[in-house]
VOKOL-164456 format. One line per 2 residues: number of its first residue (from 1); for each residue z negated, y, x of N, C-alpha, C. Coordinates in Angstrom, 3 decimals, decimal comma. Layout:
<pts>
NUM) Z/Y/X/Z/Y/X/Z/Y/X | ...
</pts>
This chain:
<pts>
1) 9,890/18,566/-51,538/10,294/19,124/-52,825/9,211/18,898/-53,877 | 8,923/20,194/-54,674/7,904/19,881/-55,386/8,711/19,000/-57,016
3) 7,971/18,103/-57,151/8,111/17,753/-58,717/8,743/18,789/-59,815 | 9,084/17,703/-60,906/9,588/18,941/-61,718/8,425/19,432/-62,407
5) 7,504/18,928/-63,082/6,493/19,523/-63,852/5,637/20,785/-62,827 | 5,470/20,454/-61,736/5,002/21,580/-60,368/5,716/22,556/-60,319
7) 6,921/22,331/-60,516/8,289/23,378/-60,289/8,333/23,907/-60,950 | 7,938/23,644/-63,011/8,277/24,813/-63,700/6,780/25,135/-64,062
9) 5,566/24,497/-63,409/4,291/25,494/-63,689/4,372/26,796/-62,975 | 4,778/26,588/-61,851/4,549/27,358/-60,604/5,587/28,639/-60,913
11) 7,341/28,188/-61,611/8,055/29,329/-62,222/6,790/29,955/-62,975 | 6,188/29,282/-63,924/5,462/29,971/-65,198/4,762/31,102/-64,860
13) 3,927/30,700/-63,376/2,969/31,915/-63,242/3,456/32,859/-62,714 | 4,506/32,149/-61,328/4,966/33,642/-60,701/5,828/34,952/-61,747
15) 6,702/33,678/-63,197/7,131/34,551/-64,071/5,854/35,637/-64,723 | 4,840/35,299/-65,008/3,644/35,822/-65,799/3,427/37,101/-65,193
17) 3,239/37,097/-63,950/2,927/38,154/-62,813/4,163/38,983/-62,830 | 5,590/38,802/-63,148/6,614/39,744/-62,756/6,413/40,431/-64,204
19) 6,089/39,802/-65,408/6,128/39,872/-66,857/5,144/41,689/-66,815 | 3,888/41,339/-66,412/2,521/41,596/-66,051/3,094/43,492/-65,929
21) 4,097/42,979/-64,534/4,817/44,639/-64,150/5,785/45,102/-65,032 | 6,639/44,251/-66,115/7,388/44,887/-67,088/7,066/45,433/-68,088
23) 6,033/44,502/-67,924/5,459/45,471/-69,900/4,376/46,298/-69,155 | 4,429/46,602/-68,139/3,078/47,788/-67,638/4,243/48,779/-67,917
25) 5,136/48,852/-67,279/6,166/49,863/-67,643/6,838/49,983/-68,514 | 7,266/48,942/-69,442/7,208/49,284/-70,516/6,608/50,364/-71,493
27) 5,498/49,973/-71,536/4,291/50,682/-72,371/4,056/52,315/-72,016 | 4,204/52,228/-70,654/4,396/54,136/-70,188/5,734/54,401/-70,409
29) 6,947/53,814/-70,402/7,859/54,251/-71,434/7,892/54,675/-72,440 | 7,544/54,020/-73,604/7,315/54,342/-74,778/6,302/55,146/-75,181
31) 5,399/54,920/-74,017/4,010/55,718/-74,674/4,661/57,204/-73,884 | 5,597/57,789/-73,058/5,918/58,871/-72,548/7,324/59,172/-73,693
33) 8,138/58,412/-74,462/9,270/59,068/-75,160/8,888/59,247/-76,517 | 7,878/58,395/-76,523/7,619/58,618/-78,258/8,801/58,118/-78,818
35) 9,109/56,959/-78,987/10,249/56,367/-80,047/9,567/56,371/-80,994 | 10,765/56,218/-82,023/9,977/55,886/-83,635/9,745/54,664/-83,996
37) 9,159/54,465/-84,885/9,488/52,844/-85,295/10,693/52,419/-85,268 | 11,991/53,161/-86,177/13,075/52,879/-86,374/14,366/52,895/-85,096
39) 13,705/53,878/-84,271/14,030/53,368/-82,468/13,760/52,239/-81,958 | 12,723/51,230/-82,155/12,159/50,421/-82,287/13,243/49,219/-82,865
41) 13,315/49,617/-83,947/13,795/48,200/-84,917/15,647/48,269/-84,315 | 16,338/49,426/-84,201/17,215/49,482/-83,614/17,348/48,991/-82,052
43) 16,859/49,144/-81,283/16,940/48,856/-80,062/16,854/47,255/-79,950 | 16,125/46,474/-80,883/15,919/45,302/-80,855/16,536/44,419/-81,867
45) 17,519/45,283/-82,519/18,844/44,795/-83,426/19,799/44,406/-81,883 | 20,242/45,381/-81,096/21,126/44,863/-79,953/21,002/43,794/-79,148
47) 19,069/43,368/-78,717/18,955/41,968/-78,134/19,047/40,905/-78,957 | 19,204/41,378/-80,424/19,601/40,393/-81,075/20,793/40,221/-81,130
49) 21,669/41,002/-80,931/23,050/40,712/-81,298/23,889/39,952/-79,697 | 22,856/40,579/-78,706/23,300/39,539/-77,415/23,167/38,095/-77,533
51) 21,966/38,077/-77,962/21,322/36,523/-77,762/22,012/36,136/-78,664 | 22,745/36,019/-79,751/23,065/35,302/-80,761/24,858/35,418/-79,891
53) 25,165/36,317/-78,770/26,232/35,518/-78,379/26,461/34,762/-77,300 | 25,496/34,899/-76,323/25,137/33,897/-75,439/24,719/32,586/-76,047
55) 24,073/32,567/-77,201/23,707/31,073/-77,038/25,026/30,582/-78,054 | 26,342/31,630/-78,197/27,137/31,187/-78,752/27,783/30,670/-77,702
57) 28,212/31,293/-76,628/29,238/31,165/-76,012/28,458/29,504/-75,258 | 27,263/29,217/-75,181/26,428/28,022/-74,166/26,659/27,089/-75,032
59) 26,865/27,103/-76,395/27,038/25,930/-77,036/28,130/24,848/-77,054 | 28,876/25,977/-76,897/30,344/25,392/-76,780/30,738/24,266/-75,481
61) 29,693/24,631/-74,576/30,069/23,273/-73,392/28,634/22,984/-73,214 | 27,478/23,031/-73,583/26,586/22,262/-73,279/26,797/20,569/-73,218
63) 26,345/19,730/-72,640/26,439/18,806/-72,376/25,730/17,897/-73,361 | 24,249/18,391/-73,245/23,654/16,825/-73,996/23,545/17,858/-75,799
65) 22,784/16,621/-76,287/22,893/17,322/-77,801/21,634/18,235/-78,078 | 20,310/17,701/-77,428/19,374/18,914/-77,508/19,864/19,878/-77,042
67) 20,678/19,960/-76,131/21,143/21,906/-75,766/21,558/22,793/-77,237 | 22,633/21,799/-77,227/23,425/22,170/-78,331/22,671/22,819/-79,676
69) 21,733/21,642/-80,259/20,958/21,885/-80,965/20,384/23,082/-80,812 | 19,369/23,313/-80,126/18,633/23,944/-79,286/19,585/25,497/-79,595
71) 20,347/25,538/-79,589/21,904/27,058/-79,263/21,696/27,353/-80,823 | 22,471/26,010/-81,283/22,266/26,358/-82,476/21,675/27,002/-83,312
73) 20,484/26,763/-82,939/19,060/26,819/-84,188/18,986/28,596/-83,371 | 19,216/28,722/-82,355/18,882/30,009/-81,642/19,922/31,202/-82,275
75) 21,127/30,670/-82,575/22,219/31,930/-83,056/21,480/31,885/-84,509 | 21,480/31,065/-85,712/20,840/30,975/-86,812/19,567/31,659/-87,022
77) 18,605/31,654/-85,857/17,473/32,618/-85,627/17,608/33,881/-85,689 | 18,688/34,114/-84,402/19,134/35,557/-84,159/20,000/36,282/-85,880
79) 20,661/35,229/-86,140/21,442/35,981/-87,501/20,272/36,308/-88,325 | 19,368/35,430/-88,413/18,280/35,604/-89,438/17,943/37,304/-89,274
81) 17,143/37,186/-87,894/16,428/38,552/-87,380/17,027/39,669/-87,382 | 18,697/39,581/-87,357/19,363/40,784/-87,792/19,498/41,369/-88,772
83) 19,454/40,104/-89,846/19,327/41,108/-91,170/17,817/41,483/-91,297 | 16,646/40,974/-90,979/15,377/41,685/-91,418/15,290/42,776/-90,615
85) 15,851/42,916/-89,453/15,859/44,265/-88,507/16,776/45,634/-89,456 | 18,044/44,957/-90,077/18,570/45,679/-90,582/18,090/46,396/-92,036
87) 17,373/45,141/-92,442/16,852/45,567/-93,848/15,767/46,784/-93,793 | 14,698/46,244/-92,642/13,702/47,442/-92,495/14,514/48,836/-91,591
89) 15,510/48,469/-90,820/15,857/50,050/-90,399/16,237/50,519/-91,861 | 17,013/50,206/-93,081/17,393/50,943/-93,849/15,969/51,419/-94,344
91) 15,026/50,439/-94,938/13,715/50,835/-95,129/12,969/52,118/-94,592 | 13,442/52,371/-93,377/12,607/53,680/-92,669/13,704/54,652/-92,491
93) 14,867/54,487/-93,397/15,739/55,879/-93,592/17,138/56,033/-92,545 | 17,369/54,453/-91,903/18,626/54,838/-91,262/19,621/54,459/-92,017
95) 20,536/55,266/-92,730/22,078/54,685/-93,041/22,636/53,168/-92,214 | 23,099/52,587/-92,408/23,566/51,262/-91,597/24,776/51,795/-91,234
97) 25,560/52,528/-92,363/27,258/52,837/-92,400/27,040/53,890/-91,284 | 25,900/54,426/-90,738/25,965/55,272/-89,811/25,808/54,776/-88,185
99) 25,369/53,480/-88,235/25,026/52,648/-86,909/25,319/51,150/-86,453 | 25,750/51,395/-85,194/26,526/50,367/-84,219/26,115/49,702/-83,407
101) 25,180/48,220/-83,914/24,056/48,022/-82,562/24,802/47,352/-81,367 | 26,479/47,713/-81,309/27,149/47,037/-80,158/27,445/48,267/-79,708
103) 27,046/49,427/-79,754/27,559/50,430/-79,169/27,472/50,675/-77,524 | 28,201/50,641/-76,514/27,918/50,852/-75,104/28,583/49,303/-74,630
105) 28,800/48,602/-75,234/28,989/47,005/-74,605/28,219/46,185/-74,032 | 28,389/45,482/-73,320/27,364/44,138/-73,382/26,553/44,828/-72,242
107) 25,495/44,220/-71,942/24,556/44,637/-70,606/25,069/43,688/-69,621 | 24,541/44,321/-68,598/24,272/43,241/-67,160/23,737/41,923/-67,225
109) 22,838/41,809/-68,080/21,855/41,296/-67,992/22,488/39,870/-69,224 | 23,746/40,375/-70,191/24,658/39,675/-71,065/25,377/39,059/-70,054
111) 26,030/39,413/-68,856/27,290/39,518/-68,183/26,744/38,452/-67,404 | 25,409/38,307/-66,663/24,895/37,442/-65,780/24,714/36,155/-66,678
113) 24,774/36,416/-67,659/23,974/34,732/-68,478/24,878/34,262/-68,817 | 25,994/35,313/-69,299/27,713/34,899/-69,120/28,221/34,072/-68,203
115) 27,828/34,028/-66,639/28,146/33,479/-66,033/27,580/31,924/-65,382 | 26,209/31,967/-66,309/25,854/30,456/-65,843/26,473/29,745/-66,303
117) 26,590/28,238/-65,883/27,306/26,922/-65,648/26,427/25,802/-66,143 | 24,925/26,010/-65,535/24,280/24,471/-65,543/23,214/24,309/-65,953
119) 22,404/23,146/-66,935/21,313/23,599/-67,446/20,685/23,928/-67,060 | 20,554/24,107/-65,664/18,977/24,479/-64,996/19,092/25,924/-64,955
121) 20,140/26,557/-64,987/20,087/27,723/-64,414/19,808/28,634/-66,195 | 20,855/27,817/-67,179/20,604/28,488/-68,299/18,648/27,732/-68,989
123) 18,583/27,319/-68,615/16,859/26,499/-68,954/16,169/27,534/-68,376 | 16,370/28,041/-67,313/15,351/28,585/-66,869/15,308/30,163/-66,876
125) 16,392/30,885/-67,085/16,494/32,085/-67,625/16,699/32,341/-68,831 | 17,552/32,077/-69,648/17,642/32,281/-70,942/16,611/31,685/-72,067
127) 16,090/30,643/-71,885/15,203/30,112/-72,466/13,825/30,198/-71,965 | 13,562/29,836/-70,887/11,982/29,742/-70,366/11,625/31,446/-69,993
129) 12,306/31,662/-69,159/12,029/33,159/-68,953/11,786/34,072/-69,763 | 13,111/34,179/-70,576/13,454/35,529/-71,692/12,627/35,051/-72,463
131) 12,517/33,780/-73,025/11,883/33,679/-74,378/10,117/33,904/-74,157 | 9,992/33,646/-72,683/8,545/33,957/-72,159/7,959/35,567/-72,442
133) 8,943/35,612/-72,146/9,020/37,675/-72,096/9,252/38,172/-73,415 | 9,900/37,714/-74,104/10,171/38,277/-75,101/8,913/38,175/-76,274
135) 8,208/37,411/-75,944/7,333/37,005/-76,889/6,121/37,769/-76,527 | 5,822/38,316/-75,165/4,870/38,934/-74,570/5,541/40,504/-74,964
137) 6,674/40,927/-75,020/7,411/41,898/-75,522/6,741/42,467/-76,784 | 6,950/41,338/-77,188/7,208/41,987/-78,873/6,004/42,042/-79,010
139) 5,279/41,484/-78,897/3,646/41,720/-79,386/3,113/43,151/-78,343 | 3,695/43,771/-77,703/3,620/45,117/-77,052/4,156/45,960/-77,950
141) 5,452/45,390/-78,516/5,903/46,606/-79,317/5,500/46,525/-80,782 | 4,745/45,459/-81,219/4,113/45,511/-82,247/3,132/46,124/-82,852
143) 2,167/46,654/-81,425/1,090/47,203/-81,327/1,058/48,504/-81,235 | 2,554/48,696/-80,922/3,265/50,461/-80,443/3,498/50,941/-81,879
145) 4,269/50,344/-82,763/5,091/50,545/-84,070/3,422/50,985/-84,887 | 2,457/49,632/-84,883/1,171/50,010/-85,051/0,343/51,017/-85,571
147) 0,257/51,570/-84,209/-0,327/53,067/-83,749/0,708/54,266/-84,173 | 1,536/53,946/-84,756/2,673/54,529/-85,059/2,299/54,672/-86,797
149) 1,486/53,647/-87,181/1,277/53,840/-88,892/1,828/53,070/-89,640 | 3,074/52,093/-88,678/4,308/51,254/-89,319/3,813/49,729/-89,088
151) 2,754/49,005/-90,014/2,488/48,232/-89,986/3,418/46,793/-90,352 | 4,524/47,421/-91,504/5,514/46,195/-91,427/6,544/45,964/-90,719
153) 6,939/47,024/-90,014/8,070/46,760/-88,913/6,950/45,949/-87,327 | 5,708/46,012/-87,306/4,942/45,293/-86,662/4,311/43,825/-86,747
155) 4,670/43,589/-88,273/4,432/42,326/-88,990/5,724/41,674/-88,250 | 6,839/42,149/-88,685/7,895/41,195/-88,473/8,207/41,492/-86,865
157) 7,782/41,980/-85,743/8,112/41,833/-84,400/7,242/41,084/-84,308 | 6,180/41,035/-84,569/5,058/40,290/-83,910/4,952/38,484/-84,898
159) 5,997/38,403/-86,157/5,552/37,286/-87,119/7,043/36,417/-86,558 | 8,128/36,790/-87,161/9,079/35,927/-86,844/9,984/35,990/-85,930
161) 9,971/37,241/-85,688/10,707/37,233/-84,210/9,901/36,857/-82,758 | 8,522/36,948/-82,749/7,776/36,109/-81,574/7,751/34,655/-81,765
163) 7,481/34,427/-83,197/7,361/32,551/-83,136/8,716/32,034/-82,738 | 10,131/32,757/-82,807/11,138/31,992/-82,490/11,336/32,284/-80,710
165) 10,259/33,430/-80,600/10,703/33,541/-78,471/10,016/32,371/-78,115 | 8,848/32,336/-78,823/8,137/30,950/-78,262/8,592/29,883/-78,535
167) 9,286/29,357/-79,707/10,064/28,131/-79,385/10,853/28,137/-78,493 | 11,946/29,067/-78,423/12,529/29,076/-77,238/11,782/29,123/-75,933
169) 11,097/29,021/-75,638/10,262/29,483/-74,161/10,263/27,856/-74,099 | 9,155/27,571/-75,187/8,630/25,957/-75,165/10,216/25,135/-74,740
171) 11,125/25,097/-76,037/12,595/24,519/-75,441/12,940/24,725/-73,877 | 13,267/25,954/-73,162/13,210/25,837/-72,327/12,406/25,004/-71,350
173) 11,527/25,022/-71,239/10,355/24,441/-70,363/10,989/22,951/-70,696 | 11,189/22,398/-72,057/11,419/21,016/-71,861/12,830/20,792/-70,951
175) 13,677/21,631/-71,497/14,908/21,382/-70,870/14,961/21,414/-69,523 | 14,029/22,602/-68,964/14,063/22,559/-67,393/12,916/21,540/-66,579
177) 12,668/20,495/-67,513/11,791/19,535/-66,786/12,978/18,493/-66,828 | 13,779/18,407/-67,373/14,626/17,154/-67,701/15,636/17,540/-66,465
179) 16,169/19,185/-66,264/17,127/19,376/-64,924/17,108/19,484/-63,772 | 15,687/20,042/-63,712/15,269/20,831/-62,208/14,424/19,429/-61,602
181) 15,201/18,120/-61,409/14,527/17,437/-60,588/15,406/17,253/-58,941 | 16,177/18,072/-58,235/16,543/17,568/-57,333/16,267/18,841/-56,909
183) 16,318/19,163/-55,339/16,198/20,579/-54,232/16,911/21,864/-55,164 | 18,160/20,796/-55,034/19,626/22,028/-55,436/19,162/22,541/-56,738
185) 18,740/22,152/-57,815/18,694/22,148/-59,243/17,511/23,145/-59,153 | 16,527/22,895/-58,697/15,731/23,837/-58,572/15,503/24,991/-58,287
187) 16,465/25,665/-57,130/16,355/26,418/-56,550/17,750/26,996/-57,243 | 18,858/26,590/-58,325/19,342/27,731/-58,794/18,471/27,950/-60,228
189) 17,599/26,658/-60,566/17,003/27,786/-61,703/16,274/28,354/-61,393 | 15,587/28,545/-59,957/14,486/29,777/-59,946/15,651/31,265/-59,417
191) 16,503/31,035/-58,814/17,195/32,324/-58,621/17,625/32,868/-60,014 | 18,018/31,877/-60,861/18,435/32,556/-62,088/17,341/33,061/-62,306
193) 15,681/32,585/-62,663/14,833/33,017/-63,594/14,832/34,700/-62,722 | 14,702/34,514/-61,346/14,600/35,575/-60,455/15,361/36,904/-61,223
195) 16,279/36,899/-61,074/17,853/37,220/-61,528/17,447/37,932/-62,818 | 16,985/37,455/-63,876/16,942/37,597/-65,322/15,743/38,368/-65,257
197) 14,566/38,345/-64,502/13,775/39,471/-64,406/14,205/40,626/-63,647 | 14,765/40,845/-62,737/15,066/41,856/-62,190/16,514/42,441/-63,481
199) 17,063/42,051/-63,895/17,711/42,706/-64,522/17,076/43,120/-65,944 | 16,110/42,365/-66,288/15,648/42,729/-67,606/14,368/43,915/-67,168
201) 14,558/43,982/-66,357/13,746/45,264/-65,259/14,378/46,643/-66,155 | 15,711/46,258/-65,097/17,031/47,543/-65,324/17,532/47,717/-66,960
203) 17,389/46,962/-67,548/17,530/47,296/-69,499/16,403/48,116/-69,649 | 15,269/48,379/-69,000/14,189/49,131/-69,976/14,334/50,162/-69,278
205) 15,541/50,981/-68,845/15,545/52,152/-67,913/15,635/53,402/-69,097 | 14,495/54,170/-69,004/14,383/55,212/-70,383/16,007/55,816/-70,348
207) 16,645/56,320/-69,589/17,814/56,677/-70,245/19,160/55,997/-70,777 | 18,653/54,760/-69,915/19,735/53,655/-71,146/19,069/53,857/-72,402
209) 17,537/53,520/-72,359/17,290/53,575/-73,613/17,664/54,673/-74,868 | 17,303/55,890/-73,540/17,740/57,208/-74,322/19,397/57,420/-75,137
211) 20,167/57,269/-73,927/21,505/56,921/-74,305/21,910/55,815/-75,744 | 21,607/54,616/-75,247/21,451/53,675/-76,323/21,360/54,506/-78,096
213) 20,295/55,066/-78,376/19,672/55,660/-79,216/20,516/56,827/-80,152 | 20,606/57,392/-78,845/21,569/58,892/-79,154/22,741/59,047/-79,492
215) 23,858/57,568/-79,258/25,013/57,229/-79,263/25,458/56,342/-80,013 | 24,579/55,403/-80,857/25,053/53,829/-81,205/24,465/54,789/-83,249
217) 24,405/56,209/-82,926/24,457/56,378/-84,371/26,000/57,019/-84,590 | 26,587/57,073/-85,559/27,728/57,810/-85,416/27,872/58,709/-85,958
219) 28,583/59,676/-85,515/28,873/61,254/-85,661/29,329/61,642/-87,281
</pts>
């Protein structure tokens, strides 16, 4: 059995490399639909409104008090980022009274993180993973909004919503050095991290996205 510090370098890279193929496709997504900025700031109002209930629902039985903490400071993040998401969609001309960033219901990808139990499994997907990705994310879509002409909806993906994926990433990593020290522990947080990439695969599918978009405004 490898060590824990071995165990979550070795997650790190093989995560880097799956990362590597999401935002490759990513980027021919977007660079093939042409979203707007404000497609943009909307679409990433909804991962905010997940994450701020997952790390609601994890708080409530986490065990030690850094988790807890840790949840905490993460829903308080997420509330933060919703209103600056919301402030600049009104900024680029969307009505709010016209849009529903819970529209369609939770994802798969909500439903699976729903179902973890143990820190290793939530350490190593929700935190080390996502927050890994998300931070490599946003600075993709920062650069998109960009080239787009929309330099402040690129300020704030790339200013405060990346510095809080990376705390979370960093949190994670500590948390999953403190869990993933036995066979068993290990091997469900790498199926989770597994798990959380392949489904965060299936969220960037252009016609969810499309759907998403077309529907969560109201009639």
């Amino acid at each position: 059995m490898a060590g824990a510090e071995t165990f979550v370098h070795e997650m790190e890279e093989k995560n880097l490399n799956s990362f590597q193929r999401l935002l490759g496709a990513l980027q021919a997504i977007y660079d093939k639909e042409q979203f707007s900025p404000a497609d943009v700031v909307r679409l990433e109002m909804r991962a905010v409104i997940e994450a701020t209930e997952v790390a609601a629902l994890w708080l409530s039985d986490s065990e030690t008090l850094e988790a807890k903490l840790n949840l905490a400071a993460i829903c308080g993040n997420a509330a933060r980022h919703y209103q600056l998401l919301h402030d600049r969609m009104v900024e680029l001309g969307v009505d709010p009274l016209a849009f529903d960033a819970r529209f369609g219901g939770y994802s798969k990808l909500f439903a699976f993180f729903r179902s973890l139990q143990t820190p290793e499994e939530r350490s190593a997907a929700g935190f080390l993973t996502l927050g890994a990705y998300n931070s490599l994310r946003l600075d993709l879509l920062a650069n998109y909004v960009t080239s787009k002409g929309d330099s402040l909806t690129a300020q704030l993906l790339a200013g405060p919503l990346k510095d809080d994926a990376l705390a979370t990433r960093d949190n994670g990593r500590r948390l999953l050095l403190e869990a993933a020290t036995a066979e068993e522990t290990q091997a469900r947080g790498r199926r989770s991290a597994f798990r959380t990439i392949e489904l965060t695969g299936e969220l960037q599918d252009p016609s969810l996205l499309r759907k998403y978009l077309s529907r969560s405004l109201k009639r």
